[in-house]
N, C-alpha and C positions, 0 to 999 in steps of 0.2 A: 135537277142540276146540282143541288147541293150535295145528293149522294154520291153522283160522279168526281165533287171537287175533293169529298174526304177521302172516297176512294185512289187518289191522283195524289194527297198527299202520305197516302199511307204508301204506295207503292215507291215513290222519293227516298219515303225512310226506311225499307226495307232491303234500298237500293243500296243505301249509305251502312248500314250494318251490315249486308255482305260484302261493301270494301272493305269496312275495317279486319272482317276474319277471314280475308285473302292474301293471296301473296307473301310482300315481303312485311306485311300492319298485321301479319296474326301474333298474338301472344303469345312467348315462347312458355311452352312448361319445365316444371322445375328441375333445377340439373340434380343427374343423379350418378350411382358408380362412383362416389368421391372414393378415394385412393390414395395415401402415404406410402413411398416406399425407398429405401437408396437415396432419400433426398430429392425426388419428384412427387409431385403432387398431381393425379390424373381423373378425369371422373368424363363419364360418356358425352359425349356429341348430343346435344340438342335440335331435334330436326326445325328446320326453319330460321336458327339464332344466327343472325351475323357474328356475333361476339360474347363475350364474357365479362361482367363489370366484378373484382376482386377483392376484398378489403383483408388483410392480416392483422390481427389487433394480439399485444402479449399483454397479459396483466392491466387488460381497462383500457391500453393507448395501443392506437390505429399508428401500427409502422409500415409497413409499406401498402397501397392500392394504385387500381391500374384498369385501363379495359386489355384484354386480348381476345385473339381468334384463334388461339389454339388451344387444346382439350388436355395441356400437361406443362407443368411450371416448374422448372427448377429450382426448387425454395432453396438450394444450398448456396446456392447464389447469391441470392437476397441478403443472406447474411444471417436472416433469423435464427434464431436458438430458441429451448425452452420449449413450452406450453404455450400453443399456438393456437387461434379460434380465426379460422376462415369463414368469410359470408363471399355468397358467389350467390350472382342472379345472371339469366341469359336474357339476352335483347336484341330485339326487332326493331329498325327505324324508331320510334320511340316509345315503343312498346316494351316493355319491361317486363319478365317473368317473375315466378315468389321466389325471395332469397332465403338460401338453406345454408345454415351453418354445420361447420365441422369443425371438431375437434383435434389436432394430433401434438406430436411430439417431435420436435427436431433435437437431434441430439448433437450431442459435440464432442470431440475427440481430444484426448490430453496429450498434444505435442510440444513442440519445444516451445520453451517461457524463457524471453530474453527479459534481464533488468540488468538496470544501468548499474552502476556501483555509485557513480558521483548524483545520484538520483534517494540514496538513501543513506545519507549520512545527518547525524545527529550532533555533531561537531564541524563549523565549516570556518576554517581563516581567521583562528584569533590569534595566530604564529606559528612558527615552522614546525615546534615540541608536539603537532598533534595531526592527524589525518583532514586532509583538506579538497575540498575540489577545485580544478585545475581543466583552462581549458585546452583544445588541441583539435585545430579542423581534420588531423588524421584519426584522430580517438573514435571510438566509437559511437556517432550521435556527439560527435565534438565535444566529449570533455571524458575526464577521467579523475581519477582519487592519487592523490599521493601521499608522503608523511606520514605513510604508517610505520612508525618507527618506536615506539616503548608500547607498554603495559595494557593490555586492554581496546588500544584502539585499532579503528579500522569500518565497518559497515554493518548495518541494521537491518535488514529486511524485516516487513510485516508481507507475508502470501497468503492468498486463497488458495487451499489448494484443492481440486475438484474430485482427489481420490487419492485415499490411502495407500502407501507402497514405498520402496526404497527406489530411489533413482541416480543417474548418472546427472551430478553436480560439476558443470565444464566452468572453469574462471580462466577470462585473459588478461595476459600480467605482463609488464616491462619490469626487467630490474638488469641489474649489473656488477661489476664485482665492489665491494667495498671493504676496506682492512684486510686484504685479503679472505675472504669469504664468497665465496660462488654459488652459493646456494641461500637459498631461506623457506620457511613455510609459514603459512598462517593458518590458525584454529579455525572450527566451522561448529560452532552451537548449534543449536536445533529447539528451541521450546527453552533455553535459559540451561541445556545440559549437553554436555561435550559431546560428539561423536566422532568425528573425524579431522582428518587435516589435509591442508592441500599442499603441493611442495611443489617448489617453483627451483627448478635446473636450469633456464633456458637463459642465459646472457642474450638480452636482446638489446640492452641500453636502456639509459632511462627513457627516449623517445624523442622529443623536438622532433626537426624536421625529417626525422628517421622513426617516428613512432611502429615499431610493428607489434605489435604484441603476440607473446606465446600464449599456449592452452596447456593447463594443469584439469584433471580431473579426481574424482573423487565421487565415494556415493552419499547419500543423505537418506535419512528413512523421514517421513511427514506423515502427517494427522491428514485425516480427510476435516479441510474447514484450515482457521487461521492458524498459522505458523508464523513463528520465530525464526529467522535465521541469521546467526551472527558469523561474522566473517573478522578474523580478528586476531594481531601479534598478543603474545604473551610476554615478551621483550625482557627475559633477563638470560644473564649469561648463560644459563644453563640448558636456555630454550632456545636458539639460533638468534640471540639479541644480536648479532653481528650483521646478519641478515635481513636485507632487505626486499619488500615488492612494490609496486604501483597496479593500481586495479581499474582496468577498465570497465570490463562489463562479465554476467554472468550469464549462462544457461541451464536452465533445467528440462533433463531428457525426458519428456514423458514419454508412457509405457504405450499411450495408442488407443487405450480403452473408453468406451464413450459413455457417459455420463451427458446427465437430466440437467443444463446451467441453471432452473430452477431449484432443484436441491438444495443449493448452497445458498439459499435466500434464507432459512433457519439460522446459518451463522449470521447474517448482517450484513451492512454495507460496509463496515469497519470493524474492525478488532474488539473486544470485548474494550480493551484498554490498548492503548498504547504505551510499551514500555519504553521508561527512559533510562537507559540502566546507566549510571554514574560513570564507570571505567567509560563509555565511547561516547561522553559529551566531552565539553575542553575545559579540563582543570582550571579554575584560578587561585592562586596559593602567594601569598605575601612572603617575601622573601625579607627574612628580619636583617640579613646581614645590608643591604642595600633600600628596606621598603619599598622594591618595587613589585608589583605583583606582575605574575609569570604564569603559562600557563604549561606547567611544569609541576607537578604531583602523582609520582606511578604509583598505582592503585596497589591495593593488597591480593595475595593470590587465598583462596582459598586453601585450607590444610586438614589433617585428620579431624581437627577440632570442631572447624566452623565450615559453613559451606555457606555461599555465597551465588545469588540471579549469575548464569554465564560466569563465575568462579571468581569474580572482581568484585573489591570495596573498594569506595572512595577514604583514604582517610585523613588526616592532618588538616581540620580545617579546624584551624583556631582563633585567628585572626579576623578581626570586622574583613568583611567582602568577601574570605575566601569560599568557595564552596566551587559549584558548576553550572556551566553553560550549552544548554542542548541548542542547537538548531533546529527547529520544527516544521513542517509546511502542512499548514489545516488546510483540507480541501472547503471549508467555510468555514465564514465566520460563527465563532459557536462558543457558550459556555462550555468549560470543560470541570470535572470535580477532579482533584487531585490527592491520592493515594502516596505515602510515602514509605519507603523500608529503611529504618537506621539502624544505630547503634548509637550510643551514648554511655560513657563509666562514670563512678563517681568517683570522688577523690576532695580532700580536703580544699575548702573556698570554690566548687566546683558548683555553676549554674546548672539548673534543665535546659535542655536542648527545646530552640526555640526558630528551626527551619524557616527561610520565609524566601516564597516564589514570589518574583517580580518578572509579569515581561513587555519586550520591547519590538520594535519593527527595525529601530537601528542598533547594532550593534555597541554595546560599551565596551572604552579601549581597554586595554591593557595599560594604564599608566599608573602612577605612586599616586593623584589624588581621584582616584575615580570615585564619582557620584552618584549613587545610586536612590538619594533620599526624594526626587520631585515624583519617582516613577511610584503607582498603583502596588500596594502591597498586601500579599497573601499569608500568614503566619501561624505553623501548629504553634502554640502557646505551651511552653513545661512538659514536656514531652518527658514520660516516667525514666530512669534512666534503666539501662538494659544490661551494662556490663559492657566495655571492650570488644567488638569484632562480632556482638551476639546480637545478628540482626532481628529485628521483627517489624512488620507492620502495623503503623500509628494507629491508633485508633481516632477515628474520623477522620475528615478531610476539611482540606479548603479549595476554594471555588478560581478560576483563572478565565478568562475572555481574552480567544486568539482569535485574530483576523485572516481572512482569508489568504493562503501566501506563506508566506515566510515573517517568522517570529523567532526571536531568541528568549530563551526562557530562562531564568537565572535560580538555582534553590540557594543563598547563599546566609553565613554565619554575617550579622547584623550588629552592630553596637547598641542601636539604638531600638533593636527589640529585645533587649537583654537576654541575647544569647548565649548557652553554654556550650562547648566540643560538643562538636556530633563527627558521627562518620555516614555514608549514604552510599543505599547499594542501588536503588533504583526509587524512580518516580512513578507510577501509573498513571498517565492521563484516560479519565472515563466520557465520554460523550454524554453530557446533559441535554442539550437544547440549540436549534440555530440563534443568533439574533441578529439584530436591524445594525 
């Protein structure tokens, strides 16, 4: 009897292991024929598998997964870029096959790169004397730049750019006729050095409820990695001061060709530095004849002698408070170390140049006693003097903490740090550290 019973339970369980490797409970085996190709991703039919469980991971993090039934994925879809590691296993009711990773590469293609104009400005609204943003529900992305009207100002670009070459640089622009003047154009920097210009024929109006904007083009040559691009009046009479534009937004045509979006992780998430270069932040300059300060001070142009970041120096800042005001936006809150380029002469009873960066989240006005002494101060100390108009960069730095957002950052001549003249060609902001 008792051989009969083990026999009865052996045949139970030999019963129950041929359900589980029948039908629709067999264990699917491993998928294979994986395939990249055009932006589909294919690999052969697993006999038996109802479906396909998917995970996409870039660089350590899981971006898109999913189950499917079909044996081909349109990853261009998905969105993924880069250096891509697929795990795919096949499955049976709840049976699950071994998961096999692949490897490939989705590439991306360099077309057209829209940036706003009123998206990179380094000066915003400390008066009419300097380029401002401005809104407009017909603008594009509702708002636009105006107030480019003297010396140096106008817009900042920092780009990534994904591959080296010259391209077709489209800007859309209102203007209209002023003093008799029908025409204007603005300069187009590249890396802090001239290349080209844009010129703006098209009377469209300044815009209101008529905003249409024309298109000026031009070409640009870039770096593969970060670039510089300054957009920008030169404003004296001899360079169409008479004329004016307003800037909505830009385009850059790229060529079509595809590139690795991991490549460009060697550059960084941000710029080596951010330049602040003095000509396109907003003057502040004490006007002796009234003591009111104005933000009114045309920059110096570069000549045979001296060459200057994007061909502009800040000069005349003699006066407690005068100096300049960038508009900044940190993508986080973050230590930043700060690099300076001046110029300082000496001259009898003549102090060292004693810079000092202060910043703030609200704006300081424009008025005869503004205060700048409660706010957090940054200060080179005696700064060697250099000669007139003969820039060079400070040796060391000082340290500044911007919030995430919008910050105005002030370099300015000080009383009370016993300041001597300086002139400023630019600031470099370098990424230290986030903080709390």
């Amino acid at each position: 009897m008792k051989s009969k019973i083990i026999v009865g339970i052996m045949s139970i369980t030999l019963m129950a292991s041929a359900m589980c490797a029948c039908g629709g409970a067999v264990k699917p085996s491993a998928v294979s024929g994986l395939e990249y190709s055009d932006g589909i991703l294919s690999y052969a039919e697993v006999a038996g598998a109802e479906g396909y469980n998917v995970s996409f991971t870039h660089r350590g993090e899981v971006v898109y997964e999913d189950k499917t039934e079909d044996t081909a994925i349109d990853v261009a879809s998905l969105g993924l870029e880069g250096n891509i590691t697929l795990k795919i296993s096949a499955y049976a009711g709840k049976n699950q096959g071994p998961e096999v990773e692949y490897a490939f590469t989705v590439l991306s293609t360099f077309g057209e790169v829209i940036i706003e104009a009123e998206d990179n400005l380094y000066n915003f609204g400390t008066g009419k004397d300097q380029s401002n943003f401005r809104n407009n529900s017909l603008a594009h992305k509702g708002a636009y730049v105006g107030g480019i009207d003297d010396a140096g100002q106008g817009v900042y670009i920092n780009y990534l750019c994904p591959v080296a070459g010259t391209f077709d640089f489209d800007a859309y622009y209102c203007m209209d006729e002023v003093g008799g003047f029908n025409t204007a154009h603005n300069d187009v920097y590249v890396n802090g050095v001239y290349q080209t210009r844009l010129d703006f024929t098209e009377l469209t109006g300044w815009g209101g409820d008529k905003f249409d904007a024309a298109k000026t083009t031009a070409q640009i040559t870039l770096e593969k990695g970060w670039n510089t691009v300054s957009v920008m009046k030169k404003g004296d009479a001899s360079d169409n001061w008479g004329g004016f534009a307003e800037l909505d937004y830009f385009v850059i045509k790229g060529n079509g060709a595809s590139y690795n979006a991991d490549d460009l992780l060697e550059y960084g998430e941000r710029p080596a530095a951010y330049r602040l270069e003095a000509e396109m932040g907003s003057p502040r300059k004490k006007n002796p004849q009234n003591n009111l300060y104005e933000c009114k001070n045309p920059a110096i142009l570069s000549d045979g002698a001296f060459k200057y970041s994007n061909d502009f120096l800040m000069g005349n800042i003699e006066s407690n408070y005068d100096g300049v005001e960038w508009h900044f936006n940190s993508p986080v809150k973050a230590k930043y170390r700060v690099k300076i380029a001046y110029a300082a002469g000496e001259f009898e009873g003549s102090k060292r140049a004693a810079p000092t960066f202060m910043v703030t989240q609200e704006q300081v006005a424009m008025f005869r006693n503004a205060d700048f002494e409660d706010l957090e101060k940054a200060t080179f100390e005696n700064l060697p003097y250099t000669g007139w108009n003969n820039v060079t960069v400070a040796d060391g730095y000082v340290e500044i903490v911007l919030e995430k957002g919008k910050n105005f950052i002030y370099c300015l001549k000080l009383d009370s740090a016993d300041s001597g003249i300086f002139q400023i060609d630019y600031a470099d902001l370098i990424f230290v550290e986030e903080v709390e």
